[in-house]
Backbone as ProteinMPNN parsed JSONL, in Angstrom:
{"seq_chain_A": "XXXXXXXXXXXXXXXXXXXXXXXXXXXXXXXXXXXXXXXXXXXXXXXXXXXXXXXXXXXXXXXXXXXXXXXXXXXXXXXXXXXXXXXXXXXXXXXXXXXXXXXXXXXXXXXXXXXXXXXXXXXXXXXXXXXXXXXXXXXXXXXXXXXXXXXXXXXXXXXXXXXXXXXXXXXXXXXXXXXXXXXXXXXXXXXXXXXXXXXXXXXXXXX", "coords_chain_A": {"N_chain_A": [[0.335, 13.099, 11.295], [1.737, 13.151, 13.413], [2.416, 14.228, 16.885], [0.611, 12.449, 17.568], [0.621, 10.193, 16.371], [2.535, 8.662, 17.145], [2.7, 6.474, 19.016], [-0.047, 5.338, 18.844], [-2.06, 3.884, 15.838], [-3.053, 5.316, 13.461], [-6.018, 4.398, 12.961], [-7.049, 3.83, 15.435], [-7.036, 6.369, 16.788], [-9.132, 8.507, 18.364], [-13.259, 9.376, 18.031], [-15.303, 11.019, 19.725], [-14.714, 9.43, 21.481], [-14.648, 6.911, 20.578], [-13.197, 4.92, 18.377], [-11.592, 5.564, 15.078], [-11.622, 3.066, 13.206], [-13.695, 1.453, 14.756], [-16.351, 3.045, 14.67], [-16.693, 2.693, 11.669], [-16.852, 0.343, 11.76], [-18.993, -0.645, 13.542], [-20.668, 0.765, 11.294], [-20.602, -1.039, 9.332], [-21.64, -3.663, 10.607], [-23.924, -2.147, 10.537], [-24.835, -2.262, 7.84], [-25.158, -4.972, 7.107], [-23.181, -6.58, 7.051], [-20.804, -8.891, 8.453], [-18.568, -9.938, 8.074], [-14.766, -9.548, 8.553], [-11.953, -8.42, 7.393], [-9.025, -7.101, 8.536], [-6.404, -5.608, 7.631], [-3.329, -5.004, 8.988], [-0.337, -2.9, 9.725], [1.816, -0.98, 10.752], [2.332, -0.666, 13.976], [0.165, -2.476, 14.508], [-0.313, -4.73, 16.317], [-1.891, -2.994, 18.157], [-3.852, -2.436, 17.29], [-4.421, -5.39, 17.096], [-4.894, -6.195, 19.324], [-6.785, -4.124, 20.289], [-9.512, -4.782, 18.853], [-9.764, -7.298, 18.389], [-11.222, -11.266, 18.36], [-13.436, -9.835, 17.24], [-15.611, -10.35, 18.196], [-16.767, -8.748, 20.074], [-17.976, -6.948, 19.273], [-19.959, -7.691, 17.269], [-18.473, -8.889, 15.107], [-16.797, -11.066, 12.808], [-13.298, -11.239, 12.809], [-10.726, -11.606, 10.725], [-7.0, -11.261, 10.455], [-5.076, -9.689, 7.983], [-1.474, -9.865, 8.554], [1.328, -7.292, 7.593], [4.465, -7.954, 6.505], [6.238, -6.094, 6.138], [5.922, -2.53, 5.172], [3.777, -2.471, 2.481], [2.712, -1.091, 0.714], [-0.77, 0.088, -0.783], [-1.948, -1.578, -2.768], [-0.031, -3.713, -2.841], [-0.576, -4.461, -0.012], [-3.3, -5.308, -0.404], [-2.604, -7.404, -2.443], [-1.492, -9.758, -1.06], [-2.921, -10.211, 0.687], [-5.001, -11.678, -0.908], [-5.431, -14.745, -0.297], [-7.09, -15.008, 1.93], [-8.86, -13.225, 0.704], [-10.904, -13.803, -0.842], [-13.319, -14.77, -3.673], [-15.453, -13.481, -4.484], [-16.654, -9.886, -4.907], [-15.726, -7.574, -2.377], [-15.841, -5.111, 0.172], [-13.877, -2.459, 0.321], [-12.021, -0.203, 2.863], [-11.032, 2.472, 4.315], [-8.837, 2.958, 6.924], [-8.248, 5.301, 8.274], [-10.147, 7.127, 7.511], [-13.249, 9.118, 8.056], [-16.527, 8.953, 7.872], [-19.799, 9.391, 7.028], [-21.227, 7.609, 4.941], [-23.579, 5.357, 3.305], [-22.902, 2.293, 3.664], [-24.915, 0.268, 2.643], [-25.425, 0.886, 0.006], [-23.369, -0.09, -1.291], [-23.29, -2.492, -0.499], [-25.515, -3.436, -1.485], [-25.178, -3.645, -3.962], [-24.204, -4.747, -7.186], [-21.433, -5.732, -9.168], [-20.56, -4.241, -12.202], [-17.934, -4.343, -13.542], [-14.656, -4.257, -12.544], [-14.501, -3.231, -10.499], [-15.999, -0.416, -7.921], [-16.243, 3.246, -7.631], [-15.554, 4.929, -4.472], [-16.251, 8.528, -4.359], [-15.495, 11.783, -3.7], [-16.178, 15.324, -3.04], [-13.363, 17.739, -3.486], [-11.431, 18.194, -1.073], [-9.873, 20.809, 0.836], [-7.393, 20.351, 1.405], [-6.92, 19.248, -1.134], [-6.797, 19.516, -3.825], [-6.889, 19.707, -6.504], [-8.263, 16.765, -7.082], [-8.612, 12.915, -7.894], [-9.89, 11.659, -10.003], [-12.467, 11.334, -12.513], [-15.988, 11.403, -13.774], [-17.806, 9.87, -15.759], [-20.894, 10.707, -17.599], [-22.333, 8.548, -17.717], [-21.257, 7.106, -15.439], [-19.068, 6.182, -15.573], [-15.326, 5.653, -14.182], [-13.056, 8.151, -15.029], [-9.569, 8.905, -16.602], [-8.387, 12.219, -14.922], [-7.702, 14.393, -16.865], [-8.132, 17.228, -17.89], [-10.906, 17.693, -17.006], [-13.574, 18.037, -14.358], [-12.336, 16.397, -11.37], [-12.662, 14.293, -8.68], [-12.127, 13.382, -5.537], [-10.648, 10.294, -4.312], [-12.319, 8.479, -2.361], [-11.153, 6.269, -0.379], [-13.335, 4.547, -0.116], [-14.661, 1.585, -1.493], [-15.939, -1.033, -3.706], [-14.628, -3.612, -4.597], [-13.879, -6.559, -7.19], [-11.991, -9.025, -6.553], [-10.135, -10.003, -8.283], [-9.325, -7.866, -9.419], [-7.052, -7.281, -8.51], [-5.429, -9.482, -8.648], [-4.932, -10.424, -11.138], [-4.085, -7.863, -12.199], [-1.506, -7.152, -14.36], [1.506, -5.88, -13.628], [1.661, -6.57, -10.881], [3.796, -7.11, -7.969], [5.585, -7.243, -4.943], [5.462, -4.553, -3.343], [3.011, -2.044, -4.02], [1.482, 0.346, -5.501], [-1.969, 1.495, -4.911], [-2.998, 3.29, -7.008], [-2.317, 2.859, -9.381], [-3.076, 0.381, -9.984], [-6.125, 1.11, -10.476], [-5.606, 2.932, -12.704], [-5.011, 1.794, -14.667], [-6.782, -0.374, -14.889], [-9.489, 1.562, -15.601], [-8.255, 1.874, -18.395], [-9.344, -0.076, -18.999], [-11.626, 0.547, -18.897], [-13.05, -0.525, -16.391], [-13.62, 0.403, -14.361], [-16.668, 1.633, -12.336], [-18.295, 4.259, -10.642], [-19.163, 6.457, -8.414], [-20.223, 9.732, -7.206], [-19.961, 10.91, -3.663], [-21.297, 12.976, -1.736], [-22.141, 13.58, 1.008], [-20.965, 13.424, 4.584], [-17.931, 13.48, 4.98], [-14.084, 12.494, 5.505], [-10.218, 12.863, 5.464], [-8.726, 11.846, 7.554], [-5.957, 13.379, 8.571], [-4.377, 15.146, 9.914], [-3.608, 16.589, 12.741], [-5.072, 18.606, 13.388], [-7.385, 18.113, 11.704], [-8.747, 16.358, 13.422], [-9.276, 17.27, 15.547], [-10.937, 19.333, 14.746], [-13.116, 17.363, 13.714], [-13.917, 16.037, 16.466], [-14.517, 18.5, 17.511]], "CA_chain_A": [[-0.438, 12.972, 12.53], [2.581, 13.203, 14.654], [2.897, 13.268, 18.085], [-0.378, 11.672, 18.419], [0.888, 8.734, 16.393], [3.712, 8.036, 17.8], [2.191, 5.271, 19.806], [-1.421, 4.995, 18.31], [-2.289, 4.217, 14.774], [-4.04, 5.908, 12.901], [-7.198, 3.602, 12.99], [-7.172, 3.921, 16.832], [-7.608, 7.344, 16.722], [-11.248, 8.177, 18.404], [-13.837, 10.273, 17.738], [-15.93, 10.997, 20.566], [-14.732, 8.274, 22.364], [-14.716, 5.852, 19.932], [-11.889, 4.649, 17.504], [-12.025, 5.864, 13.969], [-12.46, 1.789, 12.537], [-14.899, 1.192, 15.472], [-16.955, 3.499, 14.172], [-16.613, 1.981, 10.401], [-17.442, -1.283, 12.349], [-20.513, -0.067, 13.547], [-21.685, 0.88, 10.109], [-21.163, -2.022, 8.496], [-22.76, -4.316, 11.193], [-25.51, -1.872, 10.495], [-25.318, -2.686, 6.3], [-24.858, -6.59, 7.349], [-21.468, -7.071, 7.046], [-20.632, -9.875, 9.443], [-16.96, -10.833, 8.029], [-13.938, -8.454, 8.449], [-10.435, -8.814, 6.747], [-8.072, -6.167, 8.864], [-4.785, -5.254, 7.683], [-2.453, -4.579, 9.727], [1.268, -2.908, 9.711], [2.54, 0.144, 11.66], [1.813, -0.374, 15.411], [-0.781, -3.382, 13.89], [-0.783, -5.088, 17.345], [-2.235, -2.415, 19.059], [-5.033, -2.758, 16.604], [-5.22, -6.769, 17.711], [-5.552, -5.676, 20.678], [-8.059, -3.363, 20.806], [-10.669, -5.32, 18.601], [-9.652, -8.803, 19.215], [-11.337, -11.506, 17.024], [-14.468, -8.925, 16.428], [-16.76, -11.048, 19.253], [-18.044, -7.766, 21.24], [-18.576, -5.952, 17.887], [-20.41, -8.419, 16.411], [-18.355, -9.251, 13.55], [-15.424, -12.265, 12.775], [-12.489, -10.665, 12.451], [-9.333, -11.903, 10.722], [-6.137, -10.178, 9.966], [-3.53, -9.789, 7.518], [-0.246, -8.796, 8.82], [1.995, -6.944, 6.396], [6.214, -8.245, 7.045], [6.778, -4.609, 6.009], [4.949, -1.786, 4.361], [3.5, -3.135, 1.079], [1.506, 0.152, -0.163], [-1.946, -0.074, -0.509], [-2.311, -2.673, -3.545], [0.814, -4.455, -2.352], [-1.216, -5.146, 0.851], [-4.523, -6.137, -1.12], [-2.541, -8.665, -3.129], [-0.72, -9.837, 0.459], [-4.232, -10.583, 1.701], [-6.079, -12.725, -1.968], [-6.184, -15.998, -0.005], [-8.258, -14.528, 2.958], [-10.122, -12.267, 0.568], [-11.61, -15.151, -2.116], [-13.77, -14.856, -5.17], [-16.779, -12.62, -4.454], [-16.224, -9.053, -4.026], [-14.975, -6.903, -0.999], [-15.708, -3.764, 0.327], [-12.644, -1.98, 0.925], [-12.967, 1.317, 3.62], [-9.644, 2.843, 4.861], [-9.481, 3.14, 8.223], [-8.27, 6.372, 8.735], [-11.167, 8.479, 7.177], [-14.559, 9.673, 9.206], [-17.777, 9.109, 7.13], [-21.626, 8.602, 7.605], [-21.508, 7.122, 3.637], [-24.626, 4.71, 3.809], [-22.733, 1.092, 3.211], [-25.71, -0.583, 1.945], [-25.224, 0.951, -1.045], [-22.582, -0.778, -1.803], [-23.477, -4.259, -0.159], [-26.975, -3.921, -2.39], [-24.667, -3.269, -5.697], [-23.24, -5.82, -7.683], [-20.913, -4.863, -10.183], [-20.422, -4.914, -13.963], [-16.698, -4.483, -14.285], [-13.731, -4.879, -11.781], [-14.7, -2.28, -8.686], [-17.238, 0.697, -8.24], [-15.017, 3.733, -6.381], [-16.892, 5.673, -3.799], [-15.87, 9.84, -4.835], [-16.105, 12.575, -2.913], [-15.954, 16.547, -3.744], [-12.249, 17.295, -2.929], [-11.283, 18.784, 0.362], [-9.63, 22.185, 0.628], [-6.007, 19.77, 1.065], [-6.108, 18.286, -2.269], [-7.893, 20.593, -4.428], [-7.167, 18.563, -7.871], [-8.754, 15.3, -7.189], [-7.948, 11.771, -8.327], [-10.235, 11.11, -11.235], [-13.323, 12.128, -13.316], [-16.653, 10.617, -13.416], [-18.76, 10.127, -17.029], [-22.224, 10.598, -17.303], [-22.653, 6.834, -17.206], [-20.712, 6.701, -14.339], [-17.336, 5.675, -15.615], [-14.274, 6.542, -13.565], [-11.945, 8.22, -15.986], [-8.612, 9.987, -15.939], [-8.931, 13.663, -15.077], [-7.634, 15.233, -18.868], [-8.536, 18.319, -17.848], [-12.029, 17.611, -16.863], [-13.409, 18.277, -13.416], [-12.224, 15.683, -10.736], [-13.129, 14.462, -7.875], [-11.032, 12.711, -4.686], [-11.301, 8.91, -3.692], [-12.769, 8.844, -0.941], [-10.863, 5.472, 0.29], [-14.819, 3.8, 0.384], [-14.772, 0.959, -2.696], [-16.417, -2.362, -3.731], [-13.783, -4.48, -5.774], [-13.329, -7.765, -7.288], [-10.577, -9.719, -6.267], [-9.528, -10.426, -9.803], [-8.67, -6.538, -10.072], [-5.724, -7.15, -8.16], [-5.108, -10.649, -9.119], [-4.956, -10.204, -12.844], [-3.132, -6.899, -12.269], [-0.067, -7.655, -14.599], [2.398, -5.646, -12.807], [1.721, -6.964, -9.166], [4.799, -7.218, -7.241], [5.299, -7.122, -3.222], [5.147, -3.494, -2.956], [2.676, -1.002, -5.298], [-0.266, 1.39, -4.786], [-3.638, 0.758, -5.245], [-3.439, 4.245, -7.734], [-1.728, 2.232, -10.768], [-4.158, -0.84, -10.724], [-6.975, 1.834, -10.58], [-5.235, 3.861, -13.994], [-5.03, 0.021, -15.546], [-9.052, -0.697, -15.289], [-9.63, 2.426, -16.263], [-7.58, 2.131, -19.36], [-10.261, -0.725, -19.65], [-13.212, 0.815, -18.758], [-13.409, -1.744, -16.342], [-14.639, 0.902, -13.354], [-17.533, 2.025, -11.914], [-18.044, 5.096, -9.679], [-20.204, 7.645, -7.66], [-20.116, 10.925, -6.237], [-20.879, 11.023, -2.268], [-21.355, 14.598, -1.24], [-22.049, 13.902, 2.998], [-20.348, 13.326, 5.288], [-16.307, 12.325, 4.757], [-13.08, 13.488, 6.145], [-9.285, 12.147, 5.559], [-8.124, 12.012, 9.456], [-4.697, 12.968, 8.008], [-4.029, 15.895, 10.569], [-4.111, 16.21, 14.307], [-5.833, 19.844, 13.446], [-8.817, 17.531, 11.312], [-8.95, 15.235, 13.948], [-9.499, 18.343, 16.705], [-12.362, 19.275, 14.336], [-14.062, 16.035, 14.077], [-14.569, 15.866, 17.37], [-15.571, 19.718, 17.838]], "C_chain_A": [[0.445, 12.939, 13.784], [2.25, 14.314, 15.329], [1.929, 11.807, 18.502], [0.011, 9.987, 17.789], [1.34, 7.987, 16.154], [3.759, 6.756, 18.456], [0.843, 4.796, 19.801], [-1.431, 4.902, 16.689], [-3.548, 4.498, 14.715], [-5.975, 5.706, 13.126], [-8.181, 3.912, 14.133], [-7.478, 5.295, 17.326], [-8.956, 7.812, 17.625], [-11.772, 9.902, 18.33], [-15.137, 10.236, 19.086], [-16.042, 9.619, 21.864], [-14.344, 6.735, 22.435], [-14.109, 5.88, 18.916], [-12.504, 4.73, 16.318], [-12.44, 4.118, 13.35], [-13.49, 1.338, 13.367], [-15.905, 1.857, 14.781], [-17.145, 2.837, 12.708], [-16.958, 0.419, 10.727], [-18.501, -1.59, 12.474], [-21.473, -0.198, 12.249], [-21.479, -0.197, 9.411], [-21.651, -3.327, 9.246], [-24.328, -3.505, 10.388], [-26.093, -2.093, 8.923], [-25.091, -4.429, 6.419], [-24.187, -7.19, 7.067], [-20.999, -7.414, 8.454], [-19.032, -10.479, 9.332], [-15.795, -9.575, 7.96], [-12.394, -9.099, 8.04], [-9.728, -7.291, 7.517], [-6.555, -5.978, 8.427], [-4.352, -4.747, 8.47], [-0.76, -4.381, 9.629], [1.926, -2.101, 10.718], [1.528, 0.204, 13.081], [0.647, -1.468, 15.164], [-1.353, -3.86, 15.162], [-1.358, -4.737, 18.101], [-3.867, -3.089, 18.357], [-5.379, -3.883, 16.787], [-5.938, -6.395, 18.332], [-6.967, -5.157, 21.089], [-9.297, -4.23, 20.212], [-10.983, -7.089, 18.668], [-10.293, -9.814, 17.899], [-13.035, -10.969, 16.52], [-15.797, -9.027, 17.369], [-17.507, -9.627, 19.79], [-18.567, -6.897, 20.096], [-19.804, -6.624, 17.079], [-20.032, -9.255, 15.136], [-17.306, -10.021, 13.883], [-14.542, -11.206, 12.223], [-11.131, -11.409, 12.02], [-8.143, -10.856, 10.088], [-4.959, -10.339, 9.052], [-2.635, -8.507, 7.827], [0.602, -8.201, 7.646], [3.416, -6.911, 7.76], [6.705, -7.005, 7.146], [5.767, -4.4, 5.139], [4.774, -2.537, 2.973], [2.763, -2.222, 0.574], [0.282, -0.798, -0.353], [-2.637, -1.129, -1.193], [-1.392, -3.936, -3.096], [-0.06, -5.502, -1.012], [-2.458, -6.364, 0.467], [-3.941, -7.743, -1.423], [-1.979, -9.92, -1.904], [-2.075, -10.644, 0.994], [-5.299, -11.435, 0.433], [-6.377, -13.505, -1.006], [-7.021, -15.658, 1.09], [-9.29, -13.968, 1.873], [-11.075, -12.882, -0.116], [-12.272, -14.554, -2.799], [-14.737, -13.797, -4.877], [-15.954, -11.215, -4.013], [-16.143, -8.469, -3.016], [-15.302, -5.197, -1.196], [-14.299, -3.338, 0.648], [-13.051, -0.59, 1.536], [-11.659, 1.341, 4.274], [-10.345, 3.185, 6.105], [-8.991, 4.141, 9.084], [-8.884, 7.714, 8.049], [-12.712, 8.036, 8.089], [-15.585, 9.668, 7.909], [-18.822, 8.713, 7.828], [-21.847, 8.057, 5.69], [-22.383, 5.988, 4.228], [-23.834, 3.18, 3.213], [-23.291, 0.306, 2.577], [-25.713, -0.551, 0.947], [-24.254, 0.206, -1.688], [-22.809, -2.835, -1.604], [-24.784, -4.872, -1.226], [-26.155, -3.956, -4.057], [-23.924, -4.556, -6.167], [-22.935, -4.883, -9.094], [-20.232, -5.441, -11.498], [-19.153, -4.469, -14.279], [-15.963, -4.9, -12.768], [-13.713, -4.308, -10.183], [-15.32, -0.463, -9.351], [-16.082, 1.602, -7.055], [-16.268, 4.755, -5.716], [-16.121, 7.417, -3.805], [-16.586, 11.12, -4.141], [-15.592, 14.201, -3.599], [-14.59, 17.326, -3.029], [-12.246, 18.583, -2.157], [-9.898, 20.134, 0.111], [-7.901, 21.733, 0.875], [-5.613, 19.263, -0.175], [-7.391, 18.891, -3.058], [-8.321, 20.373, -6.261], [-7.875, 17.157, -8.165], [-8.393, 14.543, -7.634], [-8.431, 11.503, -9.757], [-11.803, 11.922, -11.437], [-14.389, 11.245, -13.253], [-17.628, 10.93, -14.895], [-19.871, 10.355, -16.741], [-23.04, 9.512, -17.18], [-22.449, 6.343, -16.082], [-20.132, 5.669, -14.536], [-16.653, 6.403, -15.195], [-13.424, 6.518, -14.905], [-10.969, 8.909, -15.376], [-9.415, 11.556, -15.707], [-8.797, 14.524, -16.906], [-8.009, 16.171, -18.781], [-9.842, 18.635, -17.27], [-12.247, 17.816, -15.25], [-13.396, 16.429, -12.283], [-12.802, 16.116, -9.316], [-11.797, 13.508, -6.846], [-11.6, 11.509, -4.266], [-11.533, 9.241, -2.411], [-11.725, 7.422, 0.162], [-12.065, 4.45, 0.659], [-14.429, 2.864, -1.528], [-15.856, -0.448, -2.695], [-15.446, -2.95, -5.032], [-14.217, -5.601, -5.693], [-12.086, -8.067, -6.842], [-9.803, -9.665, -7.609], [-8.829, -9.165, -10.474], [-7.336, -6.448, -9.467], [-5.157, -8.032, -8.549], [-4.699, -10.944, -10.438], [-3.973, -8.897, -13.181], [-1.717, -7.366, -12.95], [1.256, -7.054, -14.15], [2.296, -5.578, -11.04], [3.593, -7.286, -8.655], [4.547, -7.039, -5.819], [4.961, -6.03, -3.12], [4.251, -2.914, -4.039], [1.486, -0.333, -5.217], [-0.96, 0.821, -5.981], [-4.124, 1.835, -6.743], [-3.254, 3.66, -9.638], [-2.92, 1.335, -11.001], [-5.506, 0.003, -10.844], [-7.112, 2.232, -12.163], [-5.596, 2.978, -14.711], [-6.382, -0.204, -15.598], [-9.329, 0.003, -15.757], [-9.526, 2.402, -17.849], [-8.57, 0.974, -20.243], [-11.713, -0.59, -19.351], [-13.87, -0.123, -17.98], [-13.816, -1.336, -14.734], [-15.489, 1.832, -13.055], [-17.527, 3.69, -10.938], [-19.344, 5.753, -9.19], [-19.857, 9.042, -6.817], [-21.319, 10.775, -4.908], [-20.612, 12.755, -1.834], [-21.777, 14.625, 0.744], [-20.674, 13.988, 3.625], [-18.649, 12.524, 5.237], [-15.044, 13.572, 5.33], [-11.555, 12.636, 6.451], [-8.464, 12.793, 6.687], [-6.954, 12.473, 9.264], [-3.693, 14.275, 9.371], [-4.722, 16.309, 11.928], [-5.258, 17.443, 14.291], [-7.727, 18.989, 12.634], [-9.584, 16.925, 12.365], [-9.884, 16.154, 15.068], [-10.691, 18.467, 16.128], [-13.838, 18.82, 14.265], [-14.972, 15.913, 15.229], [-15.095, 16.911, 18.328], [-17.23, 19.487, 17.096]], "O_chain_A": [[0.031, 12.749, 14.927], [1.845, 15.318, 14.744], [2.134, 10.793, 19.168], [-0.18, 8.927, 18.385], [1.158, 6.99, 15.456], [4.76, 6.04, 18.444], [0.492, 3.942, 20.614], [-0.826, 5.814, 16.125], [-4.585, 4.246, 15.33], [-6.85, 6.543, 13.348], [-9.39, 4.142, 14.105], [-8.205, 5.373, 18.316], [-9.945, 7.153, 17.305], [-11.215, 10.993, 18.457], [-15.811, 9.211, 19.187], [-16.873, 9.147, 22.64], [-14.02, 5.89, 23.27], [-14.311, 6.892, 18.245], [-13.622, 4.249, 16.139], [-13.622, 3.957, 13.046], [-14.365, 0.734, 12.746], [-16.523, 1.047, 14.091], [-18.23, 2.258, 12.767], [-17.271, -0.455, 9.917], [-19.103, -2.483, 11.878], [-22.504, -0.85, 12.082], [-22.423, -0.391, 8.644], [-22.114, -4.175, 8.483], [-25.339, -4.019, 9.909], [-27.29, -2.121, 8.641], [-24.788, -4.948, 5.345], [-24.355, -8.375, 6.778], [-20.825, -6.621, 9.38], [-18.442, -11.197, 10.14], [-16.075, -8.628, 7.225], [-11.927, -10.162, 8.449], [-10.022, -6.277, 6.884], [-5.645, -6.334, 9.176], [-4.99, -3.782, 8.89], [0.015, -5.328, 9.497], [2.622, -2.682, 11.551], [0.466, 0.799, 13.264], [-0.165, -1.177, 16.042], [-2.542, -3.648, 15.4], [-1.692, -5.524, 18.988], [-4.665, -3.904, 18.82], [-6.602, -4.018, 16.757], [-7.152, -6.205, 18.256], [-7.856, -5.556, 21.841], [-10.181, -4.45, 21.04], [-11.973, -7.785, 18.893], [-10.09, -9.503, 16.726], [-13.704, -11.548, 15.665], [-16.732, -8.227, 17.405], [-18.733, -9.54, 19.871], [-19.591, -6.221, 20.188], [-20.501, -5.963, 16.31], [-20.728, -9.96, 14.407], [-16.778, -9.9, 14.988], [-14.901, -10.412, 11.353], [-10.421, -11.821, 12.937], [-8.382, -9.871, 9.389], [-3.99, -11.04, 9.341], [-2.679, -7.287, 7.673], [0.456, -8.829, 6.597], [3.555, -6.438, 8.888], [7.493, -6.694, 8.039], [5.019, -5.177, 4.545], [5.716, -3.159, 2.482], [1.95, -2.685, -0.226], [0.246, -2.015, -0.171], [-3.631, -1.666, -0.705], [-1.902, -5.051, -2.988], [-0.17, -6.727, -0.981], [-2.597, -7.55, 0.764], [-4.381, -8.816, -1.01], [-2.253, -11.085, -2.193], [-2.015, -11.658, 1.689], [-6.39, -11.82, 0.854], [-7.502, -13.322, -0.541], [-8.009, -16.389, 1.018], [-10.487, -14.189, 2.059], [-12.216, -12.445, 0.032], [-11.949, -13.368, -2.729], [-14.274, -12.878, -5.552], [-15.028, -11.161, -3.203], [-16.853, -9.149, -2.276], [-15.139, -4.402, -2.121], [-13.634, -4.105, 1.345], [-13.975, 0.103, 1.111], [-11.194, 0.31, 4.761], [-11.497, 3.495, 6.409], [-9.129, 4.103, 10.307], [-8.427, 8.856, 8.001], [-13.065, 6.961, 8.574], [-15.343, 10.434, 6.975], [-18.908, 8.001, 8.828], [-22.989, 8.311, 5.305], [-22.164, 5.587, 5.371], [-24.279, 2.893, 2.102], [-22.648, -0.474, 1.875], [-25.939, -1.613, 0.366], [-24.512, -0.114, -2.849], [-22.58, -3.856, -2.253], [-25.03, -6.012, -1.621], [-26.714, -4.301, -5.098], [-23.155, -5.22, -5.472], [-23.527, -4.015, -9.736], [-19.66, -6.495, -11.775], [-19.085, -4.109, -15.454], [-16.504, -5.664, -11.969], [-13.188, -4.72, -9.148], [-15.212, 0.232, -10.361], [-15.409, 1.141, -6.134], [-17.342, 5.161, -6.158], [-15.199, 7.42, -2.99], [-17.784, 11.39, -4.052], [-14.767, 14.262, -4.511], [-14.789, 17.551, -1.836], [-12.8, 19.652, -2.413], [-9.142, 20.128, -0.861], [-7.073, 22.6, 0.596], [-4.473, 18.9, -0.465], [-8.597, 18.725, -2.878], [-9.302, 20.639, -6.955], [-7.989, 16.61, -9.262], [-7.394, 14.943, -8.232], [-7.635, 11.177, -10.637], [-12.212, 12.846, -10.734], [-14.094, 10.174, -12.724], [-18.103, 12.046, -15.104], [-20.128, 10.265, -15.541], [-24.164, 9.472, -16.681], [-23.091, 5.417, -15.588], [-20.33, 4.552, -14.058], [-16.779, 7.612, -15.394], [-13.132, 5.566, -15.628], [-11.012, 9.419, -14.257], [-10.515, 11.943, -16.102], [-9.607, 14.989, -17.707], [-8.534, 16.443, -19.861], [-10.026, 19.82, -16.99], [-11.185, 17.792, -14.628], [-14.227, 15.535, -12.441], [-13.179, 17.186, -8.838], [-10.763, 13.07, -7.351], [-12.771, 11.446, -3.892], [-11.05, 10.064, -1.633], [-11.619, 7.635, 1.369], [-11.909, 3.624, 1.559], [-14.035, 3.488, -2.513], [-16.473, -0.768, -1.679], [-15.627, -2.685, -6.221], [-14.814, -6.02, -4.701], [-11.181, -7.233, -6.803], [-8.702, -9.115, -7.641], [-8.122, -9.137, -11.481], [-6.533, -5.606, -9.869], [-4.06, -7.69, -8.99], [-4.003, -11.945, -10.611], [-3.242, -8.851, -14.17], [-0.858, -7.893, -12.243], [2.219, -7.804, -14.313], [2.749, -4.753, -10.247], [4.379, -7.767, -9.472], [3.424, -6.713, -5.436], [3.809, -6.048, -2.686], [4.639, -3.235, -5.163], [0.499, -0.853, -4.698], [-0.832, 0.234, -7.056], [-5.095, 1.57, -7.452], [-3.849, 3.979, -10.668], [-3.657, 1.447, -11.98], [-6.241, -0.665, -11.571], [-8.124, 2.057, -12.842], [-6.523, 3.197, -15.49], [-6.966, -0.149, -16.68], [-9.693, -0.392, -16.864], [-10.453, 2.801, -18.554], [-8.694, 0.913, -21.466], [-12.657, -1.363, -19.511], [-14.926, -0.634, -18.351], [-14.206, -2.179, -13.925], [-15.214, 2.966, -13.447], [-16.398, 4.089, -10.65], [-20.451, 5.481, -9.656], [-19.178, 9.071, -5.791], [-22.542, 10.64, -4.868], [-19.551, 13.372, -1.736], [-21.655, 15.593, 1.494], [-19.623, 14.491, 3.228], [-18.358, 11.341, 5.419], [-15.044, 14.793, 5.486], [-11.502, 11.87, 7.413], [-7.804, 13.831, 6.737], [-6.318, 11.821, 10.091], [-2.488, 14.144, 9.586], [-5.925, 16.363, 12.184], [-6.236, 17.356, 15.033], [-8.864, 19.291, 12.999], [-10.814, 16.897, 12.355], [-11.018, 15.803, 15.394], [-11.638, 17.9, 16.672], [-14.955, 19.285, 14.493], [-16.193, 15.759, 15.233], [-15.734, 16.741, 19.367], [-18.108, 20.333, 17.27]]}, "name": "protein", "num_of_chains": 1, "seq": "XXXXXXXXXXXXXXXXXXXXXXXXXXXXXXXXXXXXXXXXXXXXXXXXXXXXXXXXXXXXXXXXXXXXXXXXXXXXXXXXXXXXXXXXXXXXXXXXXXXXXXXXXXXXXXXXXXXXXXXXXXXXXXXXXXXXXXXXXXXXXXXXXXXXXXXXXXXXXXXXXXXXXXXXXXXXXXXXXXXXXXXXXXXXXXXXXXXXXXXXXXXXXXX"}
């Protein structure tokens, strides 16, 4: 996403005006999500900044800082004592969706996290994982995949229980590991999604 963010992250971004997690703010005021957990690392403060502790948005906002990068599970585990016992949506905050949140806030779930799967984008043309007819996430094995979308509903306990946690480690390993226990959920979303990852997507977006 360089030049643009050089001095903006990612997050901050906007789309018509309005910052790619504003927007993701929005929608989950509008599924009744009232509590927000922000991570924050690269350029993080800007991100204080701009949303503060959530007051004009409607929502409480607290944040965990990351000392240094901690990849994407690294962060999770970085942030347990804020996140506590019930599960958590998780929603990256540099992708563009209209995915309907409620779905996920109305779901409760029968293993460790439900992943939200989208039909993969003309950058990543293999996808992450596979989806049963039960709607179990499996490996791919040849079968047709699809791409995370970065939209989830976990337990805490899927990172917490993770037996190779350490400070740093992506979120893709403790994913493979449930798996290996049949222990997630999934769905294919076919609307609206889009990983902000290039200043040329971003131009799009907001054509």
């Amino acid at each position: 996403m360089r030049p643009l963010t050089l001095e903006t992250p990612k997050p901050l971004l906007q789309i018509h005006g309005v910052s790619l997690i504003e927007h993701h703010i929005h929608r989950l005021v509008n599924a009744g999500v009232r509590e927000l957990i922000v991570n924050v690392a690269y350029l993080g403060e800007k991100i204080q900044s701009a949303l503060g502790d959530g007051a004009r948005l409607g929502v409480r906002i607290q944040y965990s800082v990351e000392p240094e990068p901690l990849e994407t599970a690294g962060a999770l585990h970085h942030a347990l004592d804020l996140l506590g016992e019930k599960p958590f949506l998780l929603v990256n905050g540099d992708v563009w969706t209209d995915y309907p949140f409620t779905t996920l806030t109305e779901r409760s779930l029968s293993g460790d996290g439900h992943l939200v799967l989208v039909p993969n984008p003309s950058h990543k043309t293999g996808g992450d994982f596979s989806l049963s007819a039960e709607g179990a996430v499996t490996m791919l094995n040849g079968s047709v995949g699809f791409t995370f979308s970065g939209i989830s509903l976990l337990s805490p306990r899927l990172i917490r229980d993770y037996p190779h946690a350490r400070r740093q480690f992506p979120l893709r390993e403790v994913f493979d590991w449930a798996i290996q226990r049949s222990a997630l959920t999934g769905e294919l979303f076919t609307g609206s999604w889009c990983d902000v990852g290039t200043p040329e997507r971003l131009a799009e977006l907001n054509r």
